[in-house]
TORZA-227906 format. One line per 10 residues: their letters; for each residue x, y, z of C-alpha. Coordinates in pm, whole numbers, plus 50000, padded with zeros to 5 digits. Each point is the difference from the previous one (the first is absolute). Layout:
REM residues N
A> X:Y:Z | ...
REM end
This chain:
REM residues 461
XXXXXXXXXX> 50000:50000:50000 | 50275:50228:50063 | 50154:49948:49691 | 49706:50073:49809 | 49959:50363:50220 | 50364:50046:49856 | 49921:49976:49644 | 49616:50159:50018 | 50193:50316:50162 | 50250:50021:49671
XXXXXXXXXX> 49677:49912:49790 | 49781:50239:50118 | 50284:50315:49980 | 49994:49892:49594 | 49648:50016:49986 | 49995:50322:50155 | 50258:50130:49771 | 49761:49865:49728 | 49747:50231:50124 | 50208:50288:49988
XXXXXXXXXX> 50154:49968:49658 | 49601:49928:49902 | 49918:50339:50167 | 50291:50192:49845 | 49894:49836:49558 | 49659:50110:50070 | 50080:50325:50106 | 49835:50261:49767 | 50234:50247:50056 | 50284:49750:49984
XXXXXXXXXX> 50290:50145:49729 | 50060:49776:49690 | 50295:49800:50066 | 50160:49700:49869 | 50205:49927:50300 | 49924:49640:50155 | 49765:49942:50229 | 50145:49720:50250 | 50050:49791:50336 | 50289:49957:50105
XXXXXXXXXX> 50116:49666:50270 | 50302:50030:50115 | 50122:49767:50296 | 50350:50040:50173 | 50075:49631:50180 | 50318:50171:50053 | 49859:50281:50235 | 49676:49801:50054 | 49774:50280:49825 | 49728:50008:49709
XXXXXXXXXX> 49930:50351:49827 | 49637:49999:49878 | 50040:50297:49704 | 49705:50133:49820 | 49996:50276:49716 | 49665:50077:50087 | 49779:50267:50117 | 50191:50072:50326 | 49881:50150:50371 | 49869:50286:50082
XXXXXXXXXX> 50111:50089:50360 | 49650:49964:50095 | 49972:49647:49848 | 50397:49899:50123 | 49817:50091:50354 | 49736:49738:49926 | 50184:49785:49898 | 50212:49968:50277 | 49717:49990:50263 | 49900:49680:49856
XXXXXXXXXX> 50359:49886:49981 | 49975:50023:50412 | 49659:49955:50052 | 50041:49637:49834 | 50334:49945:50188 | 50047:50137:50339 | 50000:49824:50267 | 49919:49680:49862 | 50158:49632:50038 | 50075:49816:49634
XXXXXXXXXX> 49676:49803:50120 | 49737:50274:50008 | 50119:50122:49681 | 49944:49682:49822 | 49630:50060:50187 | 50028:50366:49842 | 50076:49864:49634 | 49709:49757:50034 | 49756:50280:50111 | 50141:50230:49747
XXXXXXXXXX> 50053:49891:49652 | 50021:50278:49769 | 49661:50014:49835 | 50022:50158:49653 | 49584:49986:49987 | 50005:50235:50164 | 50351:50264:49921 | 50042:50272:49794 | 50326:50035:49834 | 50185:50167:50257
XXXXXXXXXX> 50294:49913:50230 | 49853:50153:50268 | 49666:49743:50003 | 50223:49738:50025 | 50015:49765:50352 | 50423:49961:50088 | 50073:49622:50087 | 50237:50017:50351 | 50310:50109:49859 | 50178:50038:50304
XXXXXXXXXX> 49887:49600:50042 | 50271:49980:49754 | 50166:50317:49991 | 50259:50136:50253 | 49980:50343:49801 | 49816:50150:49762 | 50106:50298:49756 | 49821:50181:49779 | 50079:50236:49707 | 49702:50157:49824
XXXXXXXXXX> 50012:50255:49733 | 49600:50171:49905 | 50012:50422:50049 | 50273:49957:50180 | 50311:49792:50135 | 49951:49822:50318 | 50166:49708:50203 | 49952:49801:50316 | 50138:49736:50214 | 49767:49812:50276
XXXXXXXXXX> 50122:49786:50221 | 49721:49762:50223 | 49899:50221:50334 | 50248:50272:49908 | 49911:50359:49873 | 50019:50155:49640 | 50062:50282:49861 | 49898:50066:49604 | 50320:50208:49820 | 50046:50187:49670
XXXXXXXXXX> 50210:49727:49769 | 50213:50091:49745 | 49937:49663:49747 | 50117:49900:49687 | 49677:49883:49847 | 49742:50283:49849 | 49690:49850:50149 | 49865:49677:50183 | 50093:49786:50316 | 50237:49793:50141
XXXXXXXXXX> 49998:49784:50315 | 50313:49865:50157 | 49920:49742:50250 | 50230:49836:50218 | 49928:49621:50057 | 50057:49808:50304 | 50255:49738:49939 | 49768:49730:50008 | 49778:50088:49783 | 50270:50139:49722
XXXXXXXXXX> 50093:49667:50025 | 49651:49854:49876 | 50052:50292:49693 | 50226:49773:49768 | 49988:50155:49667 | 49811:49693:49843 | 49706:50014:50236 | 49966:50371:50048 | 49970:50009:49537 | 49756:49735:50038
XXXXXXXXXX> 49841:50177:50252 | 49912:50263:49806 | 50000:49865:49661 | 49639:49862:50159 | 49909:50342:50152 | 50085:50210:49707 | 49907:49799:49702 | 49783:50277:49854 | 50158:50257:50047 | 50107:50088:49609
XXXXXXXXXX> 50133:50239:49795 | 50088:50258:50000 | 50065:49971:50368 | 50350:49793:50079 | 50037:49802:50260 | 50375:49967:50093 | 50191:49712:50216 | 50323:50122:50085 | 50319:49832:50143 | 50388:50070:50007
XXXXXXXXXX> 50208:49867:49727 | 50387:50043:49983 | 49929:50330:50274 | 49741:50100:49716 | 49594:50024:50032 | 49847:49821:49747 | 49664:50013:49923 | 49749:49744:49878 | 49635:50029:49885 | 49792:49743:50163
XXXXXXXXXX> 49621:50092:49864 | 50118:49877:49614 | 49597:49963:49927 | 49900:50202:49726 | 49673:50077:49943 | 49895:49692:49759 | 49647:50141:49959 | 50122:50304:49810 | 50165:49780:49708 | 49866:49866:49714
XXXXXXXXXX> 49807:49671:50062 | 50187:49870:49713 | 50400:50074:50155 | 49857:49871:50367 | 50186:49654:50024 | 49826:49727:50254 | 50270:50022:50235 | 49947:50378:50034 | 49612:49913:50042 | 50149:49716:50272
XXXXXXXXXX> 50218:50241:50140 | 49698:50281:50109 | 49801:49701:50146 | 50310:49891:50190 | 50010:50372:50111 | 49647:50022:50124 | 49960:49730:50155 | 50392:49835:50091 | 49830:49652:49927 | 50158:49779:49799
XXXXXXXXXX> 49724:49795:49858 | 49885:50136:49624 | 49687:50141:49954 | 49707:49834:49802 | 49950:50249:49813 | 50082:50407:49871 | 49815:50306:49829 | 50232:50345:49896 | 49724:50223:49940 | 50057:50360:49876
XXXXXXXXXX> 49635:50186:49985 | 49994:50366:49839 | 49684:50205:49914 | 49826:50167:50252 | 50189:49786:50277 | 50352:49969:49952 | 50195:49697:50201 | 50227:49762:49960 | 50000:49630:50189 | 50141:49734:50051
XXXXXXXXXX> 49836:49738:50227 | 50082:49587:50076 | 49720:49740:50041 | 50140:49777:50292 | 49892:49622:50110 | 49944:50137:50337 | 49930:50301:50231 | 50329:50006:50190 | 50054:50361:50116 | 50324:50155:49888
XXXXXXXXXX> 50315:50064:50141 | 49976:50349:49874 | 49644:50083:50148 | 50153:49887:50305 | 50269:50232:49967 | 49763:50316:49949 | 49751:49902:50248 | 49708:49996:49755 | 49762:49797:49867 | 49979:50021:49634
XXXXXXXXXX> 50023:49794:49671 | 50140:50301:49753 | 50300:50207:50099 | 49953:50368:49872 | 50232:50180:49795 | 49872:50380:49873 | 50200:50076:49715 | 50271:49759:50092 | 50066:50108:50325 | 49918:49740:50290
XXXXXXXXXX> 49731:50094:50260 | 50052:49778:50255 | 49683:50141:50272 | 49778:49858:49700 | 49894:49716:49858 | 49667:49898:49702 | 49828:49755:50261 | 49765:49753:49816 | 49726:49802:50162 | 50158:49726:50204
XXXXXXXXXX> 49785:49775:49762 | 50306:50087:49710 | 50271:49953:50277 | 50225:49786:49814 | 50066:50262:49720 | 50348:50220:50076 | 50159:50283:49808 | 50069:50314:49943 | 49792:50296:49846 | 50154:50385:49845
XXXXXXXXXX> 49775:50241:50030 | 50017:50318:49763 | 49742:50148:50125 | 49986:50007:50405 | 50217:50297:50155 | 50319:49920:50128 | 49933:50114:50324 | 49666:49819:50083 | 49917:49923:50326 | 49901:49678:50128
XXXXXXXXXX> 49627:50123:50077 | 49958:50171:49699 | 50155:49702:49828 | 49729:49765:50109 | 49688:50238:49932 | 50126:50106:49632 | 49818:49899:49708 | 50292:49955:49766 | 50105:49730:50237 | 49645:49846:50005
XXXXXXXXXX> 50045:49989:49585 | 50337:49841:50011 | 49893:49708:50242 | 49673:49967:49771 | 50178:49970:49702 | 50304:49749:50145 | 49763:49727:50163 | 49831:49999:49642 | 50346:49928:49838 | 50040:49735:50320
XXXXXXXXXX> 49694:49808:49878 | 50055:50063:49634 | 50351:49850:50108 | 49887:49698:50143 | 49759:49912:49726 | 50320:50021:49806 | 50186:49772:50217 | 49730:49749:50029 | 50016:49892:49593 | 50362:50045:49927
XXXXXXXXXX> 50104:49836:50352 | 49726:49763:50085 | 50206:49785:50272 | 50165:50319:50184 | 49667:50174:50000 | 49862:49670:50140 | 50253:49992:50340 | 49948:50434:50004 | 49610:49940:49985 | 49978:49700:50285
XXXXXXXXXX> 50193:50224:50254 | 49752:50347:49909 | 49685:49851:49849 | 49804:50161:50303 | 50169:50361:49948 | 49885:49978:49632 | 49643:49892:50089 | 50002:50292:50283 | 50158:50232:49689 | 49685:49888:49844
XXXXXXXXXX> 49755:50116:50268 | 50133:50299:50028 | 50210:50108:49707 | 49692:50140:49791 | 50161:50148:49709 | 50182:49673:49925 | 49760:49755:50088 | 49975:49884:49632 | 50402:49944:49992 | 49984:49834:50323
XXXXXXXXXX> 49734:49792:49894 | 50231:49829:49743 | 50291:49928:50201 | 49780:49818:50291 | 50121:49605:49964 | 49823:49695:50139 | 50060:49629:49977 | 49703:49824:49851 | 49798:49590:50027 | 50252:49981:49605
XXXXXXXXXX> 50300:50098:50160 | 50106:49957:50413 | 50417:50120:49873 | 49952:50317:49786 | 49782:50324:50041 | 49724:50084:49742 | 49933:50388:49947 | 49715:50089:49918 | 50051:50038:49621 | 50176:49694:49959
XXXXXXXXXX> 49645:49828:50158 | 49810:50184:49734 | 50192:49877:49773 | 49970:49651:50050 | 49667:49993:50078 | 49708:49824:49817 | 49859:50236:49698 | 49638:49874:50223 | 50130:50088:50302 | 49873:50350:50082
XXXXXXXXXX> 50134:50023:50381 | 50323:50054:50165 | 49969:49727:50282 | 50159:49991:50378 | 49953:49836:50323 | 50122:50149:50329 | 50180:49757:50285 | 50225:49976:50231 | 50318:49785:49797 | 50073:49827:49670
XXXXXXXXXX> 49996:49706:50118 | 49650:50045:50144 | 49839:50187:49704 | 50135:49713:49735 | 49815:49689:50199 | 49659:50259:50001 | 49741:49798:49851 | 49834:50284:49779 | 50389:50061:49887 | 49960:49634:49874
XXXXXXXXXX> 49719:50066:49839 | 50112:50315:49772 | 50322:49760:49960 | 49797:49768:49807 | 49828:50258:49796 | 50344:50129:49931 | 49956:50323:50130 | 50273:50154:50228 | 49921:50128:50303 | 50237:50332:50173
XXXXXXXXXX> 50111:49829:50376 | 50014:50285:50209 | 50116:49967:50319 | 50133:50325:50156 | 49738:50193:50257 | 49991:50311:49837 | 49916:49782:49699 | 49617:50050:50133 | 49992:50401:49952 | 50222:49997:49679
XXXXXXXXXX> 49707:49794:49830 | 49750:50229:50167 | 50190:50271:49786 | 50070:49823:49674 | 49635:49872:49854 | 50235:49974:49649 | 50255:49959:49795 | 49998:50132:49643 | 49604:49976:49996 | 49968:49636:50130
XXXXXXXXXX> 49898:49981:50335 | 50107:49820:50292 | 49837:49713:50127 | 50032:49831:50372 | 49913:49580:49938 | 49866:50046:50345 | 49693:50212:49902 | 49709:49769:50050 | 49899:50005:49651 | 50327:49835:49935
X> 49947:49728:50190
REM end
């Protein structure tokens, strides 16, 4: 537990300086530049220190104030075991932030920290040096960079020794994933007494590309980014919509619902990362019903403002639109999937049947879509699915119903007696055998102008 306060209290300082150089790109009043825009790690074993270097907004006085409260008020006069109580209470929750330093909840630095500088460059030069139960005193600072903020922290021994240079990249390889270009984020370390610098977020933003030049390891690459799990996905859509709504996506259909590493990371619950004109906005996420929980991706707005806030986000209309018109591609998708990859659809479908019958009740617009992808084994075959379609297909030219029985198994539903009966009329009956099964046929009275039939209606008997 300890170790993972260590490396959330690194993390969290890069997220922060995320925020910042966020803050400082959308600035209106920002000059044009084509300087970099980076993060800079830099760890010391030698002297035991890691400089945390942003070339981002900077802090005010007012906000370096704030922002040093929280440093103490997270810190003082704690043991290493109520902090790990503080971390658990206190996840940074980016539902709820606005891109600003200042909103941000510290981890216990001086859990891990002996001392803490800072250098900060907004209006004006400042520096700072705190030290756990000792006072502080905020000083003019005569720096060498033109804007941003810089924190040296110096690490008690035992943890620098848990900061080897392999674990600390992968650390936050896994935090930092998205963040893109144009903003660098920089690994440094001492080579021949000279500081070398290496990119670690190499992603480039795939969606942007022509679907055409996009090679499948790229597209396995994203997924691997999104969700760190090594399994491949069942199935892909790059989407680029322009007109009246202009987005790109990208999103992955997976066999199962396993929540990412990544939403983990962000603390939010979310199936589409958001990017507004390719710039990562980490405090929000497209959220689809749970029902379409096993769909992952990534979505680039042109059209939200850069500086959206999280309660805004979830009451605008443009983002109503773009979740509207990505679960139709998710269906549309699937019906895809289903005749050019019968088997993998089969093993995707027995896992989320009941989310696409509860898509069904509830997903109006593509009810009709839906409708087509629903699968069910039948009294002809107890091994593969039928869809709907396929039935129709087969079916007697005389045979003017679609016809199902409701039960509890397979097994049970083949040895029915009426089942034996339409067997030896040679007319396939739909097993169903999944409770919600019951209210899906109280929605669907037919398919393609044929109606359903149950065998168990008494006139059937």
């Amino acid at each position: 537990m300890e170790n993972d306060i260590a490396y959330q209290c690194i993390l969290n300082l890069i997220q922060n300086s995320f925020y910042s150089l966020n803050k400082y790109c959308n600035d209106p009043k920002r000059p044009m530049s084509t300087e970099e825009y980076f993060i800079r790690i830099t760890p010391n074993f030698l002297d035991n220190t890691i400089t945390i270097h942003d070339s981002g907004n900077g802090l005010t006085k007012t906000e370096l104030k704030k922002t040093i409260e929280m440093i103490y008020s997270s810190s003082v006069q704690s043991t290493m075991e109520e902090k790990v109580q503080i971390q658990e209470k206190s996840k940074l929750n980016y539902n709820e932030a606005d891109i600003e330093v200042t909103n941000k909840i510290f981890s216990p630095l001086f859990g891990v920290c002996d001392q803490i500088t800072i250098q900060t460059k907004n209006d004006q030069s400042l520096t700072t040096t705190l030290e756990i139960n000792e006072e502080y005193e905020i000083r003019d600072y005569n720096e060498s960079f033109k804007r941003g903020t810089k924190f040296l922290l110096q690490i008690k021994e035992k943890f620098m020794n848990i900061y080897t240079e392999e674990n600390l990249k992968s650390a936050i390889r896994k935090k930092c994933q998205l963040i893109l270009n144009p903003y660098y984020l920089f690994y440094g370390k001492i080579s021949n007494n000279n500081l070398i610098y290496e990119q670690i977020n190499i992603n480039v933003s795939v969606w942007t590309k022509e679907q055409s030049m996009i090679t499948e390891e790229e597209y396995e690459n994203l997924y691997f980014s999104l969700t760190m799990d090594p399994k491949n996905y069942f199935g892909r859509k790059n989407l680029r919509v322009e007109g009246q709504l202009e987005f790109s996506t990208i999103f992955y259909i997976r066999h199962d619902n396993t929540k990412t590493q990544l939403s983990d990371i962000f603390n939010f619950n979310g199936n589409i990362f958001l990017y507004i004109r390719k710039k990562f906005i980490p405090h929000c996420c497209i959220k689809l019903p749970d029902y379409y929980n096993f769909v992952t991706g990534i979505i680039d707005s042109e059209d939200l403002p850069l500086n959206i806030r999280f309660e805004n986000f979830q009451k605008s209309p443009i983002v109503r639109l773009i979740t509207r018109n990505i679960t139709k591609h998710i269906i549309l998708q699937l019906l895809e999937l289903s005749e050019n990859n019968p088997d993998e659809y089969l093993k995707f479908y027995q896992k989320n049947s009941s989310k696409l019958k509860t898509a069904l009740l509830n997903d109006v617009r593509n009810f009709r879509n839906i409708k087509q992808i629903l699968q069910y084994y039948s009294s002809s075959n107890t091994e593969q699915m039928v869809s709907f379609p396929s039935y129709l297909e087969r079916k007697k030219n005389t045979q003017n119903e679609i016809y199902y029985i409701i039960g509890q198994s397979i097994d049970q539903l083949r040895k029915d007696p009426l089942v034996e009966n339409f067997r030896k009329m040679d007319i396939e009956v739909l097993f169903m055998t999944e409770t919600i099964d019951v209210e899906v046929m109280q929605r669907m009275t037919d398919y393609g102008n044929v109606p359903f039939k149950n065998i168990n209606d008494e006139e059937n008997k």
